[in-house]
C-alpha positions as CSV (number, residue, x, y, z in Angstrom):
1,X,-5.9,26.1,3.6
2,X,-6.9,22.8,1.7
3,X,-6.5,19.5,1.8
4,X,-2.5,18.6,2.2
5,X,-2.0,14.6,1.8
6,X,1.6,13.5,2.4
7,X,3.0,10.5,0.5
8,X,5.5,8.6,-0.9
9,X,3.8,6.2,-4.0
10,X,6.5,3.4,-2.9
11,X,4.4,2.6,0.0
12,X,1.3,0.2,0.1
13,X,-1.1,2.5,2.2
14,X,0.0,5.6,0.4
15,X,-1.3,4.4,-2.6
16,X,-4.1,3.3,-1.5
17,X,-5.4,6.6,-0.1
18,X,-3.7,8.4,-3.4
19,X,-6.1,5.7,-5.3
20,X,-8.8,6.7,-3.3
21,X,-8.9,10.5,-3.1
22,X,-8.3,10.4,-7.2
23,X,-11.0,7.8,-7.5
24,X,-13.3,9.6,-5.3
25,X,-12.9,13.1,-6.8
26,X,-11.7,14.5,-3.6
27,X,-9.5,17.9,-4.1
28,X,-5.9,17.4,-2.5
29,X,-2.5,19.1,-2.8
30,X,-0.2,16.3,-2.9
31,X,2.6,16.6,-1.0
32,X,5.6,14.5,-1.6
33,X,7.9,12.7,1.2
34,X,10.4,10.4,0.0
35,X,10.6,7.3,2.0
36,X,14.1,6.3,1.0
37,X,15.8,9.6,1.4
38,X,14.5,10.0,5.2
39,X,11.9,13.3,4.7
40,X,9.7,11.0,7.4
41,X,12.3,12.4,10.1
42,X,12.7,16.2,9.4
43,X,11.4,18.5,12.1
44,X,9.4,19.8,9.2
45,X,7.5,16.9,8.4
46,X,7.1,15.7,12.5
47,X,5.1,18.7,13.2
48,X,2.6,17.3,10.5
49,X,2.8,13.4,12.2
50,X,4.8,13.2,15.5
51,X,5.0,9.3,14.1
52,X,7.2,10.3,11.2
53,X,5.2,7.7,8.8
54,X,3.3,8.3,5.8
55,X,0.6,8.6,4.8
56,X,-0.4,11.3,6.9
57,X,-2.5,14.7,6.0
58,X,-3.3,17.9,7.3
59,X,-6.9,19.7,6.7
60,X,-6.7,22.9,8.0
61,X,-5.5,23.0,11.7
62,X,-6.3,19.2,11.5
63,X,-3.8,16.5,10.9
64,X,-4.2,13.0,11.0
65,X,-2.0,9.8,10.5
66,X,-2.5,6.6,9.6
67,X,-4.2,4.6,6.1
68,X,-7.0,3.4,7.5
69,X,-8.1,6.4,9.6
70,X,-7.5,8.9,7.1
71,X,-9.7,7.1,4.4
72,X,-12.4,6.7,6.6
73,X,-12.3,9.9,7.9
74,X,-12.2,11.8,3.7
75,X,-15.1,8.9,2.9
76,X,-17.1,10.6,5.5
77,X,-16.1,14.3,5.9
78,X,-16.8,14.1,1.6
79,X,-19.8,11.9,1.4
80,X,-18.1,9.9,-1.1
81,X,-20.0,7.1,-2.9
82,X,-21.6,3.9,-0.4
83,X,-19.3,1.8,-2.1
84,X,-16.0,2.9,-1.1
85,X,-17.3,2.7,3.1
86,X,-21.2,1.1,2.7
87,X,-23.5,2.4,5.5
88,X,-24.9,-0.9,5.1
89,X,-24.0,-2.5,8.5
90,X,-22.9,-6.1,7.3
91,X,-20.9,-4.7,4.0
92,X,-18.9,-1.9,6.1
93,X,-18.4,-4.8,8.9
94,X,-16.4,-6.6,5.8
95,X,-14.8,-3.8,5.1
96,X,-13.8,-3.1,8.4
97,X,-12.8,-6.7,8.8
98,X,-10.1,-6.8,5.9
99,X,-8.5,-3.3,7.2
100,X,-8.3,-4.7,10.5
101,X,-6.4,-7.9,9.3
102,X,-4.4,-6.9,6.6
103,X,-1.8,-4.4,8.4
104,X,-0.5,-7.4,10.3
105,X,-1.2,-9.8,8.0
106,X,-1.1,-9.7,4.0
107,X,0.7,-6.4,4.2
108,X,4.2,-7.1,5.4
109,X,4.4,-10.3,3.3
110,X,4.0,-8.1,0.0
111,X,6.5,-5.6,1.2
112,X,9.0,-7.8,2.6
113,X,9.3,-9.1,-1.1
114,X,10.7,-5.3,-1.9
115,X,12.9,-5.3,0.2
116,X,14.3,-8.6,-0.1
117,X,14.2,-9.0,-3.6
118,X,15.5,-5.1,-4.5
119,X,16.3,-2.9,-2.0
120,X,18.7,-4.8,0.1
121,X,20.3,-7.2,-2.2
122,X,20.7,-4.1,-4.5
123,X,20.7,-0.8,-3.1
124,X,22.2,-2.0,0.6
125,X,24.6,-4.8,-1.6
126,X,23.6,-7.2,1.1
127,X,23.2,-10.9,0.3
128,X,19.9,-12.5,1.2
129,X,20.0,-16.0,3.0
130,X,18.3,-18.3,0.7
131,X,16.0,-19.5,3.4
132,X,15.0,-16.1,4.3
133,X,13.8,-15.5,0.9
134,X,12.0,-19.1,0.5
135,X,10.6,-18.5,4.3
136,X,8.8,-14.8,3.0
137,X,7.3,-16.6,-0.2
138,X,6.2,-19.1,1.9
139,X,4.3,-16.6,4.1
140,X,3.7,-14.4,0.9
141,X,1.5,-17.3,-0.3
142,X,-0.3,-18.1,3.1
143,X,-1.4,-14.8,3.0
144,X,-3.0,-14.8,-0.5
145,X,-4.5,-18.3,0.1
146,X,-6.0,-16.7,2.8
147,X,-7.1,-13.5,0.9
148,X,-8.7,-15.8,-1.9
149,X,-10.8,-18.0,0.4
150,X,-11.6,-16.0,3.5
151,X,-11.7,-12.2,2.3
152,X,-12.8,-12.5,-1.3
153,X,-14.4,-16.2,-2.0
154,X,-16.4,-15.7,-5.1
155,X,-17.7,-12.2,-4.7
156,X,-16.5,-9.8,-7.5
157,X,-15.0,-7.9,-4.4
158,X,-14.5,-7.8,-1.1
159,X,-17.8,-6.8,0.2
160,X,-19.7,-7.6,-2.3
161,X,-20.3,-6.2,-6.0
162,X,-18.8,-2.7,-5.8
163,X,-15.2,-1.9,-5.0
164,X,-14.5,-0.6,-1.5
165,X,-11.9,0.8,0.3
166,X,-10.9,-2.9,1.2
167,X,-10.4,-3.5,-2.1
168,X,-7.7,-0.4,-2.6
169,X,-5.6,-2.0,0.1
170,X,-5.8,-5.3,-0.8
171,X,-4.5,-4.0,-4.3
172,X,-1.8,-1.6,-3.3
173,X,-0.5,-4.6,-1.1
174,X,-0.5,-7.8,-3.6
175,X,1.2,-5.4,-6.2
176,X,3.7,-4.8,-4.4
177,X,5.9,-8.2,-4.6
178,X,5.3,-7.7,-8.4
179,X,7.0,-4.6,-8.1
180,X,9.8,-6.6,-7.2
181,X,9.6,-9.5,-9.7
182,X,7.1,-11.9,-7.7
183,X,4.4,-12.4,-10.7
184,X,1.2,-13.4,-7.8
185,X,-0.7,-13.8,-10.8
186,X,0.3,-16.1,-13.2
187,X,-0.7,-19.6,-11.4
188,X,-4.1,-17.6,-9.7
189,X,-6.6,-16.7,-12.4
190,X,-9.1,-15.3,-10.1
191,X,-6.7,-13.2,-8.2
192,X,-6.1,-11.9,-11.5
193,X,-9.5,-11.4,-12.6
194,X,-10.3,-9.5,-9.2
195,X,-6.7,-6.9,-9.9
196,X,-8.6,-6.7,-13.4
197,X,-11.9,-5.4,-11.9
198,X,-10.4,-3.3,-9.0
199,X,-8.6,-1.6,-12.3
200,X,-11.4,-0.9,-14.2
201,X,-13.1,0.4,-11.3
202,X,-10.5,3.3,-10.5
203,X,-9.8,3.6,-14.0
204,X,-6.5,2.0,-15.7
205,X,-4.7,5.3,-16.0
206,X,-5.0,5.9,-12.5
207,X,-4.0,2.5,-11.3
208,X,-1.1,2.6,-13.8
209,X,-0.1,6.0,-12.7
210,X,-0.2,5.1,-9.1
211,X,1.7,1.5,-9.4
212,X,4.0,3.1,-11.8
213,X,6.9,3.6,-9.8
214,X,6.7,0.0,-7.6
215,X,6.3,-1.5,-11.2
216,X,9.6,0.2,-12.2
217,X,11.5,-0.8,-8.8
218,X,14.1,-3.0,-9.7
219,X,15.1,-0.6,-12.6
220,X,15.1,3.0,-10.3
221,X,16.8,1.0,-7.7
222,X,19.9,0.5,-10.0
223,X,20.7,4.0,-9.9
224,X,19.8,4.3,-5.8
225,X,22.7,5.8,-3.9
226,X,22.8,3.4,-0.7
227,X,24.7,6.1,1.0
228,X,21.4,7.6,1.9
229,X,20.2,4.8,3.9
230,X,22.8,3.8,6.1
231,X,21.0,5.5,8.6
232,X,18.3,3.4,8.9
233,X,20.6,0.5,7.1
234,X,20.9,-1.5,10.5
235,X,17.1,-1.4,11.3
236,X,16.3,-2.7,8.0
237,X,18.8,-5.6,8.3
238,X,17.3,-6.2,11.6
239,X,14.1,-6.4,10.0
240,X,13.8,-8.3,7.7
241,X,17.1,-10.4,8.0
């Protein structure tokens, strides 16, 4: 048995390690789990991850849960290229140090936007309070400011002058509120310069393919049936409203 990676392309940390294991030349059998239609929770799927998230991936009598784990865990079971997770001590300490703050941080501010902006308002048909949305921007924003002078200053990426695996998640994560209409780009040239090189680097097919269906968010959510989520409807209202 091979490499099994579950996913759903919808989610930030799914396509990060989908970005990576293309990037990287690592042989996988992509399995799919859609998010919005609740596959997390079959029996099937919890004998895989007890946790019933995504992404999670099985390699042989092995399974393992969780982004960050499971990236580290290919870089060094494949002995993929230093970049992605450098053995030099001070570049994989800032790698380390963006994947350590951006699960509590950056992340949910770009996919609150998703939800706000598209799934809720559209799918759910539930109105958004004004100041909730202006209150996630706000944080959306914090979060980048932060990104731009802390994490990436004026290095061409994260730690240093070859993409890393810190770079993939930073990525998946700041394209994701453009998924749901929030152009992060257009009034931060450098953020956009940095997306530009993190694209190059993975190759723009790949990124394309991998941010196609986020990109296309507003449109697929149009034709959504928000029957299927009413079971998790009141958690998500909880959430993020």
């Amino acid at each position: 048995m091979g490499l099994e990676i579950y996913l759903d392309l919808v989610s930030q940390p799914c396509r990060a390690v989908y970005l990576f294991v293309r990037a990287a030349s690592i042989p996988f059998e992509f399995k799919k789990i859609s998010l919005m239609a609740g596959e997390q929770h079959s029996e099937d799927f919890s004998k895989i991850n007890i946790l019933k998230k995504v992404p999670a991936i099985r390699d042989g009598d092995f399974c393992l849960a969780e982004s960050v784990a499971i990236m580290i865990y290919l870089a060094e079971k494949y002995n993929t290229p230093d970049n992605w997770y450098p053995a030099d001590l001070q570049k994989r300490a800032r790698v380390n140090e963006f994947l350590s703050w951006q699960h509590t941080a950056i992340r949910p501010h770009g996919g609150r936007m998703l939800w706000l902006k598209v799934m809720i308002p559209k799918v759910m048909g539930v109105e958004v309070p004004q100041e909730k949305m202006d209150a996630a921007l706000e944080d959306l924003d914090s979060s980048l400011k932060l990104f731009d002078e802390k994490f990436l200053q004026d290095r061409p990426f994260i730690a240093g002058d070859q993409i890393s695996l810190a770079d993939l998640f930073a990525v998946v994560t700041i394209m994701q509120p453009v998924g749901a209409g929030v152009d992060v780009f257009e009034t931060r040239p450098k953020l956009s310069a940095w997306k530009d090189r993190v694209r190059d680097a993975v190759g723009s097919e790949l990124f394309d393919e991998a941010h196609q269906g986020i990109l296309s968010a507003q449109e697929v959510a149009k034709s959504m049936d928000g029957n299927k989520m009413q079971n998790f409807k009141a958690r998500i209202l909880r959430t993020y409203l």
